[in-house]
C-alpha positions as CSV (number, residue, x, y, z in Angstrom):
1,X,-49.8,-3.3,39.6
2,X,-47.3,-5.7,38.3
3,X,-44.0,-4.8,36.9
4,X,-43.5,-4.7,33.5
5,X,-41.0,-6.0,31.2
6,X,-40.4,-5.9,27.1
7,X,-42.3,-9.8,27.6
8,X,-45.8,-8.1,28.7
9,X,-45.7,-4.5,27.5
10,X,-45.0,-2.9,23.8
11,X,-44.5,0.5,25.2
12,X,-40.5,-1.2,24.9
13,X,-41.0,-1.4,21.6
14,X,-42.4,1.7,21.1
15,X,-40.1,3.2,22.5
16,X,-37.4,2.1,21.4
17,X,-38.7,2.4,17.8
18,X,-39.0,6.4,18.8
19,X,-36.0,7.0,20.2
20,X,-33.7,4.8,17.4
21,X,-35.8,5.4,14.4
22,X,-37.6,8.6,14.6
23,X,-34.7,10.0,16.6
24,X,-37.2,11.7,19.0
25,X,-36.2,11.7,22.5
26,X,-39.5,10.9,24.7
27,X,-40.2,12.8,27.9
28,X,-39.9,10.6,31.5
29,X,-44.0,10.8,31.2
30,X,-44.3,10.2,27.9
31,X,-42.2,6.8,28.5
32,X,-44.0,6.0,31.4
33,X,-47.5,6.2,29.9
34,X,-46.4,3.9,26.8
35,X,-45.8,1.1,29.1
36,X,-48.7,1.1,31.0
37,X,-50.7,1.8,28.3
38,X,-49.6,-1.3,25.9
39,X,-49.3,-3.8,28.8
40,X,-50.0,-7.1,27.3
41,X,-53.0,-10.0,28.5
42,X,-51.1,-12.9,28.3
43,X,-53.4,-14.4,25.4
44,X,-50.9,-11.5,23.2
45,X,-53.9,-8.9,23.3
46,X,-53.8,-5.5,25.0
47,X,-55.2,-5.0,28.6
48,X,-56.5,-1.7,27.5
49,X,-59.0,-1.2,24.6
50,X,-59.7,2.4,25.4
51,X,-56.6,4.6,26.9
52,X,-58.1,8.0,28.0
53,X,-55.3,10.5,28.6
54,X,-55.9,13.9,30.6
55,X,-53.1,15.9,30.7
56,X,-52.9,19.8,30.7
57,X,-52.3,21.7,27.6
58,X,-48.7,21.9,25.3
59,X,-47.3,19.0,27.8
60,X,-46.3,16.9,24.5
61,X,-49.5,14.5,23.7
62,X,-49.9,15.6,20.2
63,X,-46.1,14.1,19.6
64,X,-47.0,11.3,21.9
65,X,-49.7,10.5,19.6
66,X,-48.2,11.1,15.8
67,X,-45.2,8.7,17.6
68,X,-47.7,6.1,18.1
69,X,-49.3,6.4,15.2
70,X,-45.9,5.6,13.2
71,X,-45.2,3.0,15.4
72,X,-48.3,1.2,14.7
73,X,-47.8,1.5,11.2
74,X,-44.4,0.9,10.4
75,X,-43.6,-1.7,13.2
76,X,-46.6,-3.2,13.4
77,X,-48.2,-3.8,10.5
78,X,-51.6,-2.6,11.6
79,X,-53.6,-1.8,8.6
80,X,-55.3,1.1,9.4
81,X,-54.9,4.1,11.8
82,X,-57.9,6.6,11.9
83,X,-57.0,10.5,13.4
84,X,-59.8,12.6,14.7
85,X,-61.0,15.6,16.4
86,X,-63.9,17.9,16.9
87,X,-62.1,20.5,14.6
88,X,-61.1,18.4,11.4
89,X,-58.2,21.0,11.1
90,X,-56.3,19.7,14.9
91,X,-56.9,16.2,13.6
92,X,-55.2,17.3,9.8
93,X,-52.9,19.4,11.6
94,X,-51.6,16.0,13.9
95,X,-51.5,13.9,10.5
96,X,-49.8,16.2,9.1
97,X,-46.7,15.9,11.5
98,X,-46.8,12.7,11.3
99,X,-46.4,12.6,7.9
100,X,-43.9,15.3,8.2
101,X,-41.5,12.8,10.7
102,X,-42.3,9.8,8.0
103,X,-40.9,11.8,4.9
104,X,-38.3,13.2,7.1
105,X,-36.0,9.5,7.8
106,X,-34.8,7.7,4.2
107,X,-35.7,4.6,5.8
108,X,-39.3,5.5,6.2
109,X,-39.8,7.8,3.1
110,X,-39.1,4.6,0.9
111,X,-41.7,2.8,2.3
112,X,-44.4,5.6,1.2
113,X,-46.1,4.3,-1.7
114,X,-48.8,7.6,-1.6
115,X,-49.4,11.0,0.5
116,X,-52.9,12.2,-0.3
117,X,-53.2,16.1,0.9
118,X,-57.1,16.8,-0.3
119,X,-58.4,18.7,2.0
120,X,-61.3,16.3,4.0
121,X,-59.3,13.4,2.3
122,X,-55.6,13.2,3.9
123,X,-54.0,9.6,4.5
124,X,-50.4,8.3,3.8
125,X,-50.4,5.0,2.7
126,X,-47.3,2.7,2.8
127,X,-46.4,-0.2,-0.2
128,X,-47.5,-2.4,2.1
129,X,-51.3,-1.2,2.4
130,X,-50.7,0.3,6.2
131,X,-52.7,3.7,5.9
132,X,-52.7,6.3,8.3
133,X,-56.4,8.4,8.0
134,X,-57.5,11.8,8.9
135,X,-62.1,11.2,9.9
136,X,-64.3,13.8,10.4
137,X,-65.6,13.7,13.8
138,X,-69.5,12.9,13.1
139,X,-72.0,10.4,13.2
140,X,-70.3,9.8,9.4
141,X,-67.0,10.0,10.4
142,X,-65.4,6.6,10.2
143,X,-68.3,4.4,9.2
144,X,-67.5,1.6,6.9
145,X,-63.9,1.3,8.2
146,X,-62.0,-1.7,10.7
147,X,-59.8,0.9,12.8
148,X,-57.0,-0.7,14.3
149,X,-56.1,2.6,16.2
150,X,-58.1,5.4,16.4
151,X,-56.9,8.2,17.6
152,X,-59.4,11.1,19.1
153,X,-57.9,14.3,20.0
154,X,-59.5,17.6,22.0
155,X,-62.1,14.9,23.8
156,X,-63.2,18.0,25.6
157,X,-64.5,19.0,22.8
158,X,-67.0,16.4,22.0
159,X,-70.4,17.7,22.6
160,X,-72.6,14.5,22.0
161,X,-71.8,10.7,21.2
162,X,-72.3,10.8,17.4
163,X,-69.1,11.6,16.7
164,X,-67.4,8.7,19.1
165,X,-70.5,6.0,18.2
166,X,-69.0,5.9,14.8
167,X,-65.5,6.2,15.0
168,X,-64.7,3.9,17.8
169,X,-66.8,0.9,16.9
170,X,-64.8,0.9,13.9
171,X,-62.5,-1.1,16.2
172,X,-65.3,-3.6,17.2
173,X,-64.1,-6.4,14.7
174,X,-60.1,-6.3,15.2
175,X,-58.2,-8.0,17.6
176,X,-55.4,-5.7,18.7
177,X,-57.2,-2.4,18.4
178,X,-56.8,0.6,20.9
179,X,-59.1,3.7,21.1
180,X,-56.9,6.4,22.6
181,X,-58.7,9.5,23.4
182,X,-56.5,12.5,25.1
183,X,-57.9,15.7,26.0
184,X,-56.7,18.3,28.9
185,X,-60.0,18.9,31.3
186,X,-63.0,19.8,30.0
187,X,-66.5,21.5,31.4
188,X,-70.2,20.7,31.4
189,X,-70.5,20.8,27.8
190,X,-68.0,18.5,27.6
191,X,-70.5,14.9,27.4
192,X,-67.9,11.9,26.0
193,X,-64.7,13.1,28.3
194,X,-67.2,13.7,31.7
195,X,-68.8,10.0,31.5
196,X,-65.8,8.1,30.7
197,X,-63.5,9.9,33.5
198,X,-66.7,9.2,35.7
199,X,-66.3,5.6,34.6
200,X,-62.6,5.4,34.9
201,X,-62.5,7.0,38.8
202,X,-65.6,5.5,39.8
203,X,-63.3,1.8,39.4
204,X,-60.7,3.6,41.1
205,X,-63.1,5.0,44.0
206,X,-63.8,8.1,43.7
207,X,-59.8,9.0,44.4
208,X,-61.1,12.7,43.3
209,X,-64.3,12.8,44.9
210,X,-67.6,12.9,42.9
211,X,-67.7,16.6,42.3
212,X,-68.2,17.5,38.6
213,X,-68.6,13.8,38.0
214,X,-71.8,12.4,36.0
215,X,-74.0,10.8,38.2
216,X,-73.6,7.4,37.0
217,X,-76.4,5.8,39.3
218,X,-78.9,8.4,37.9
219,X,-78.0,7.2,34.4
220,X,-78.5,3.4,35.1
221,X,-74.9,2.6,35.7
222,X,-75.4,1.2,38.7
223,X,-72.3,-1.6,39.1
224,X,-74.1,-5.0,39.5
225,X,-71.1,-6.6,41.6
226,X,-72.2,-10.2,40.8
227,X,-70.9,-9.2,37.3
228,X,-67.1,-9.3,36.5
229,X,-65.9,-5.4,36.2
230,X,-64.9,-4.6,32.7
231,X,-61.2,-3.4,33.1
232,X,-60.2,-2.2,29.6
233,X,-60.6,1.5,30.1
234,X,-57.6,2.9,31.5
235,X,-57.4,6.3,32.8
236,X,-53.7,8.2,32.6
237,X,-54.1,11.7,34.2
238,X,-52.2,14.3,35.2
239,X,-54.4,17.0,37.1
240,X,-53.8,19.5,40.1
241,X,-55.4,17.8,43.2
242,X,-58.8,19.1,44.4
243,X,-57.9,21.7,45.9
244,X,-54.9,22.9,45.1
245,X,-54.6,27.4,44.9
246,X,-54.0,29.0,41.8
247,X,-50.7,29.3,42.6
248,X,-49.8,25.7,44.1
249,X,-46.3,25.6,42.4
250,X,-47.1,21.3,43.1
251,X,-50.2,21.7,41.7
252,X,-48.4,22.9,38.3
253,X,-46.2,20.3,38.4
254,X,-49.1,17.7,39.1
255,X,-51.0,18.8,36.0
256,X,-47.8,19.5,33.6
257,X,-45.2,16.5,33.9
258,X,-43.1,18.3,30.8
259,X,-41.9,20.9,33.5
260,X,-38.9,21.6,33.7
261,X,-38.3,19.8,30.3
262,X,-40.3,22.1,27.5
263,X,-42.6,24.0,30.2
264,X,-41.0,26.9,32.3
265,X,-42.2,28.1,35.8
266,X,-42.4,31.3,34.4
267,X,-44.8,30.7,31.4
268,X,-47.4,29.0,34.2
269,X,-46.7,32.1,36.6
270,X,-47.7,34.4,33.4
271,X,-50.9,32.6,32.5
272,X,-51.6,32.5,36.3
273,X,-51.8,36.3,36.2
274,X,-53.6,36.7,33.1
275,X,-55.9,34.3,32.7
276,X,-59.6,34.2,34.1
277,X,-59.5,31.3,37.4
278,X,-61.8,29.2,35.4
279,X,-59.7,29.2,32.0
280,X,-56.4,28.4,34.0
281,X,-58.1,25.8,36.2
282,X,-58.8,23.7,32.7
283,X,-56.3,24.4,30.6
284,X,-52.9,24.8,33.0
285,X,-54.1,22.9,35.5
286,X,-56.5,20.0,34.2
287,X,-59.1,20.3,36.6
288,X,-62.8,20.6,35.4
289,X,-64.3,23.5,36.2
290,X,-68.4,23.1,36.4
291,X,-68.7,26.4,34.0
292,X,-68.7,27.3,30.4
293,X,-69.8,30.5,29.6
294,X,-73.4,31.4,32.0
295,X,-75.4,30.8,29.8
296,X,-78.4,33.1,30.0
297,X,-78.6,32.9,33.8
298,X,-76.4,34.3,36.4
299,X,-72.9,33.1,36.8
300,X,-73.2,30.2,39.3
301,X,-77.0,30.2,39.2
302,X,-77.9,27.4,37.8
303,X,-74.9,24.8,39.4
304,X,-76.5,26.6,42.7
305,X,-80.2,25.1,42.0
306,X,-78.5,21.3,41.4
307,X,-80.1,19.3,44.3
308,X,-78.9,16.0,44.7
309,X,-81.1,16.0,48.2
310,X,-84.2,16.1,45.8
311,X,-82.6,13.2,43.7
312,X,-83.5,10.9,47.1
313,X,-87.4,12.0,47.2
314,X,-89.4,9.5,47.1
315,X,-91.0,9.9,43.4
316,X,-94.5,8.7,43.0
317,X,-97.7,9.9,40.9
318,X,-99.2,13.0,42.6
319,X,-102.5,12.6,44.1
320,X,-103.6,16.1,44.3
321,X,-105.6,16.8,40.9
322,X,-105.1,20.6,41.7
323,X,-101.6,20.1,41.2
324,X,-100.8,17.9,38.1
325,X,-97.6,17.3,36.6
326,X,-96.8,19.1,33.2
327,X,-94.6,18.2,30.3
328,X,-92.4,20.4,28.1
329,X,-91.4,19.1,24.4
330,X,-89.0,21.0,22.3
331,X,-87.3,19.7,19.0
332,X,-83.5,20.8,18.1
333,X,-82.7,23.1,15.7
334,X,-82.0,20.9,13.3
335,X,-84.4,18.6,13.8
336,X,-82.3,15.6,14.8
337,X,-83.8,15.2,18.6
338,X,-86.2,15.5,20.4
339,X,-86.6,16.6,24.1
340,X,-89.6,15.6,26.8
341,X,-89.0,17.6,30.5
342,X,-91.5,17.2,33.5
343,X,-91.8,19.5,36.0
344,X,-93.8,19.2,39.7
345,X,-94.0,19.7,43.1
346,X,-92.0,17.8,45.0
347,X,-92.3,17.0,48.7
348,X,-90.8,20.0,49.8
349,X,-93.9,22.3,47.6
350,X,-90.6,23.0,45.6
351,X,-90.8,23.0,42.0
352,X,-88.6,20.2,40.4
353,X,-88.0,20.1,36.6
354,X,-86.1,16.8,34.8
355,X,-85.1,15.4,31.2
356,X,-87.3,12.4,31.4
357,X,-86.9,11.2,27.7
358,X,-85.0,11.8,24.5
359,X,-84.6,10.1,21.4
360,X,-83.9,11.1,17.9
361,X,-86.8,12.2,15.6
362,X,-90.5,12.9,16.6
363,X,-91.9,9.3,15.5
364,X,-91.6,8.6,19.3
365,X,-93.2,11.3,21.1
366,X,-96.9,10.0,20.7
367,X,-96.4,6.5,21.6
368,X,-94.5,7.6,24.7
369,X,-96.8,9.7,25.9
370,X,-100.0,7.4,25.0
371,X,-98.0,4.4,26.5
372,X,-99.7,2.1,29.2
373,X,-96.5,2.8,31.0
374,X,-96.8,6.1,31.8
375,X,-97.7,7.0,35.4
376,X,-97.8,10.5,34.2
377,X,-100.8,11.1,31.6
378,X,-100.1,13.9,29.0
379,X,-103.2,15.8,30.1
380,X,-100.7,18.8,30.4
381,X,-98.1,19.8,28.0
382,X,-97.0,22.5,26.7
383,X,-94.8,23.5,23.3
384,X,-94.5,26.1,21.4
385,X,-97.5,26.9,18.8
386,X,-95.5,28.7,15.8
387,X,-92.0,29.6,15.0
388,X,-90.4,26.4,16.3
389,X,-89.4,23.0,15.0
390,X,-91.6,21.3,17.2
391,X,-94.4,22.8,16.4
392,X,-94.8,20.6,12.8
393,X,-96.0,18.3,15.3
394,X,-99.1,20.0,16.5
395,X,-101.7,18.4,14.3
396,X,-100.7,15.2,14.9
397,X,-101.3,16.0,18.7
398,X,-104.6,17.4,18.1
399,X,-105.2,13.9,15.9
400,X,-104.3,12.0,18.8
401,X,-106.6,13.6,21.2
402,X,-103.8,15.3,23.5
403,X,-104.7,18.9,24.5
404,X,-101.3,21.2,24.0
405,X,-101.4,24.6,25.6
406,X,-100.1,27.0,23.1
407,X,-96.5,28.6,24.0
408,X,-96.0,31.3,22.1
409,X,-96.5,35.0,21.5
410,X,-97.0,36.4,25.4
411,X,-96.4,33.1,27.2
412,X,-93.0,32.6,25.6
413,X,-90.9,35.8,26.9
414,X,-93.1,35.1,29.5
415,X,-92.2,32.3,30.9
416,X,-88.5,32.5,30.3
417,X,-88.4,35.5,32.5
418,X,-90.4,33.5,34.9
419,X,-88.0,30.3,35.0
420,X,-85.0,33.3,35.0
421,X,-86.1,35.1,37.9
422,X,-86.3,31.5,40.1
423,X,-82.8,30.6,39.0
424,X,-81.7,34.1,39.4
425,X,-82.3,34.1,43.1
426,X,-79.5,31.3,43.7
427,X,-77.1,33.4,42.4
428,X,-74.0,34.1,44.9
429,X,-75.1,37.8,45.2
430,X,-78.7,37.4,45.4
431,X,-78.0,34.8,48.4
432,X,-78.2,36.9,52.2
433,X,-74.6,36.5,54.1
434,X,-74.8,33.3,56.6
435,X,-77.6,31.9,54.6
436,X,-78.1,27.9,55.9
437,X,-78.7,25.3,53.5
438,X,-82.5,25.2,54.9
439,X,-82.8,28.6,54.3
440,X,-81.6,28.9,51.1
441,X,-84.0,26.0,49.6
442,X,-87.2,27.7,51.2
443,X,-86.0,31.1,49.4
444,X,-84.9,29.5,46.1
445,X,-87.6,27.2,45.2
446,X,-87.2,25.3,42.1
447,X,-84.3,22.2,41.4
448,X,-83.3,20.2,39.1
449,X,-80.8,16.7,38.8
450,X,-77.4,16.7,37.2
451,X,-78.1,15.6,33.7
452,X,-75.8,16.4,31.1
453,X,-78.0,17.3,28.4
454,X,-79.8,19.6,30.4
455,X,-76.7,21.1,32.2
456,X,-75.1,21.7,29.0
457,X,-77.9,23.6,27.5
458,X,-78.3,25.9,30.6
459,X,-74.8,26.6,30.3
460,X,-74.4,27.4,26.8
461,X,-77.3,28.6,25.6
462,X,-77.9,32.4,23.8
463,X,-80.6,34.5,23.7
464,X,-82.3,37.0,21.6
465,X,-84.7,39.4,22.0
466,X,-88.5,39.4,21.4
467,X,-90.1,42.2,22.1
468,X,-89.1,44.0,25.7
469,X,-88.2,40.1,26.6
470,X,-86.3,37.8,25.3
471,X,-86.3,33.9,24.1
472,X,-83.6,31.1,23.9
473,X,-81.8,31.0,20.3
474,X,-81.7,27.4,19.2
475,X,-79.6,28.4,16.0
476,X,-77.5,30.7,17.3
477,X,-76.5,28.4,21.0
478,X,-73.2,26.4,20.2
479,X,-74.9,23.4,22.0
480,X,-78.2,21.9,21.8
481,X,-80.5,24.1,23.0
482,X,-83.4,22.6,23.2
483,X,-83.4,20.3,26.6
484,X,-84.0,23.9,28.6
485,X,-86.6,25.0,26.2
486,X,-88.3,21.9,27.2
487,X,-87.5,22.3,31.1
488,X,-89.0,25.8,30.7
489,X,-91.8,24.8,29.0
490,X,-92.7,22.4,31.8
491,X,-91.8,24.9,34.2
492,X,-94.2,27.7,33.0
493,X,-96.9,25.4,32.7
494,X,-96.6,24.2,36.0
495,X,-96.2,27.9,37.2
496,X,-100.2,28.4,36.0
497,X,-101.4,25.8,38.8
498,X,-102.0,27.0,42.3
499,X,-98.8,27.0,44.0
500,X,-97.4,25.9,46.7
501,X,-99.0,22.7,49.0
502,X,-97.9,19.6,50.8
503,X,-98.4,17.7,47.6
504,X,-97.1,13.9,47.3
505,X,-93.7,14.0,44.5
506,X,-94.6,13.5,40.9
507,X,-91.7,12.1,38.6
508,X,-91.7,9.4,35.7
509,X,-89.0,7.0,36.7
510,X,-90.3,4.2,34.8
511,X,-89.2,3.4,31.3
512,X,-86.5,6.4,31.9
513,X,-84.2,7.6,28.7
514,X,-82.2,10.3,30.1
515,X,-78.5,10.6,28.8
């Protein structure tokens, strides 16, 4: 780490233009982050294209932000500045401040030329064409733009990469662009912030551990180290160390460097006391916490059934014709993916259920199935008859030649409560005291990977009830559903073979898409 001077960093100038122009007196961290953050290459460019800032909640990033913002604009020059969230309201809401500070110093105010407050339309514009603009955060939000900052707040919040596809290659085509993206810690649902903190500590080996991580080999992010490492992420976090207690009065001040400046002891200690261990974890003290809500298994269930042991199997074609393989499809609710799972028998005569491919609309299904490629022939799959999205798709199976075994009516409650009462059994209360490792995986005997899409549906995912059952509900689950109807799908087929054997490990590795 080299030191840094006004020659080879802008955060000077930053700054300096806060602290003399907006009269807004930066915090030690604050400071410290703007320096590092707009270090300089020496060709005049910044190091960092992408700043990624974790920092737990009310510490003074939203000011941090709206300061940059200003800065960028009225020092600058730079043409455009785009402001997003997941709520469009936190993203009007930080505009709106900034706007606020601008209107606020003569100096500034005179340089407005127009403040346009349409709700879904908000940008200031200065006379000389510098604009300042408020995105919505979707696979629309941003497109036809050249961002020259983009600012994303609440990362934690981003659910899937349609949202941060379009905004942030609206920087693609502009030389001093920054993508700064600040969030406190997020959860399983949390997709964008989880791989690129994965990213970020994987360069920086691991200084965390890999717990709650993505699994970056698993996703084909293997580092090739014959190729140069890419160094324009830069992580800036302030998190409790693994760890630390609830009470870790250094663990507070780890996570919260405005203590003792705008942050009191006292108003931790009180959401300390309050506050579930899971909500303080994230939000006080920035650590991810591998839960969202249970989802519709037991709390702890389903992070109990993750194997990484069964990632390492040795995956080939079963041989046993007893025992084939069976795929699950589901569609999303609103018809904008769909979902292919496999389940088998793996070494172990556990069952094993995966994600094996995904892509957006149904065009693909057929030809991926009916590919050469496949290891795995689609002489066993399994969807839903009636009543679902996917199911539009079953003549064109029956047109194709592939035999579908009907899920629906008593198959469906069916075999959710079957997949339940497998996951139920790795639940912390259903586990005997002193239970071994060994013990545990002959008792509980199905696994899956750590894939986010599938992980996020498990976790998420409501139910309703259908007659003395009940079904996942794929419009009323705040994340995509669908992935676990697939998984169960594949899963309750499987269940109708004759169980357990010493069968070889099926699993489609080739031509993977798994996000």
């Amino acid at each position: 780490m080299r030191e840094l001077t006004p020659e080879t960093s802008k955060g000077f100038a930053c700054i300096e233009f806060a602290e003399e122009i907006l009269e807004i007196e930066l915090l030690p961290w604050q400071r410290a982050l703007l320096i590092r953050a707009l270090e300089l290459n020496p060709d005049g460019t910044y190091r960092f294209k992408t700043i990624l800032l974790l920092v737990a909640r009310q510490n003074g990033k939203s000011t941090l932000m709206q300061v940059l913002a200003l800065w960028r604009m009225y020092a600058e020059g730079a043409p455009l500045v785009i402001g997003t969230a997941q709520s469009l309201d936190i993203a009007e809401e930080q505009w709106s401040g900034a706007v606020e500070i601008a209107e606020g110093i003569p100096e500034l105010a005179e340089l407005i030329e127009h403040v346009d407050r349409t709700n879904g339309k908000k940008a200031l514009r200065l006379d000389s064409g510098e604009r300042y603009k408020v995105a919505a955060a979707s696979r629309r939000g941003g497109r036809g733009l050249s961002g020259d900052l983009v600012l994303l707040d609440e990362l934690r919040e981003h659910q899937n990469w349609q949202a941060w596809g379009a905004v942030t290659k609206t920087t693609m085509a502009r030389k001093l662009a920054q993508i700064w993206a600040a969030s406190n810690a997020g959860d399983m649902a949390s997709v964008v912030l989880r791989r690129l903190r994965s990213l970020a500590h994987r360069a920086l080996g691991w200084p965390d551990g890999k717990d709650g991580m993505d699994d970056l080999d698993k996703l084909g992010d293997t580092q090739d180290q014959a190729t140069e490492v890419d160094d324009s992420l830069g992580i800036f976090e302030w998190s409790s160390a693994p760890g630390r207690g609830v009470w870790d009065r250094e663990g507070w001040a780890e996570a919260n460097p405005s203590l003792g400046y705008t942050i009191d002891l006292r108003s931790i200690a009180a959401a300390a006391s309050t506050d579930p261990e899971w909500v303080f974890r994230t939000e006080v003290m920035c650590q991810f916490v591998n839960m969202l809500g249970t989802g519709p298994f037991p709390t702890g269930s389903w992070a109990a059934t993750l194997d990484a042991k069964n990632d390492r199997v040795e995956r080939e074609v079963a041989r046993d014709p007893d025992r084939p393989a069976c795929y699950g499809i589901d569609m999303s609710h609103d018809r904008t993916m769909v979902y292919i799972a496999l389940a088998f028998w793996d070494t172990e005569g556990r069952i094993r259920g995966e994600i094996v491919a995904q892509r957006a609309g149904p065009d693909w299904v057929l030809p991926w199935l009916l590919s050469p490629a496949r290891k795995i022939a689609p002489t066993h799959v399994a969807f839903q008859r009636r009543g679902a999205p996917i199911s539009s798709m079953w003549g064109e199976f029956e047109d194709a030649g592939i035999e579908v075994t009907p899920w629906g009516e008593d198959k469906l409650a069916g075999w959710h409560g079957a997949v339940y009462d497998m996951i139920r059994k790795a639940a912390t209360d259903e586990s005997p005291k002193g239970e071994t490792e060994d013990e545990f995986r002959d008792r509980v005997r199905i696994s899956h990977g750590a894939q986010p899409v599938l992980d996020v549906a498990a976790s998420t995912a409501q139910i309703k009830p259908v007659g003395d059952g009940w079904v996942i509900d794929r419009k009323a689950s705040p994340a995509d559903a669908s992935p676990l109807l697939a998984f169960i799908a594949a899963v309750g087929l499987l269940l109708t073979n004759p169980s357990e054997s010493n069968a070889v490990s099926a699993y489609e590795s080739n031509d993977l898409m798994v996000v």
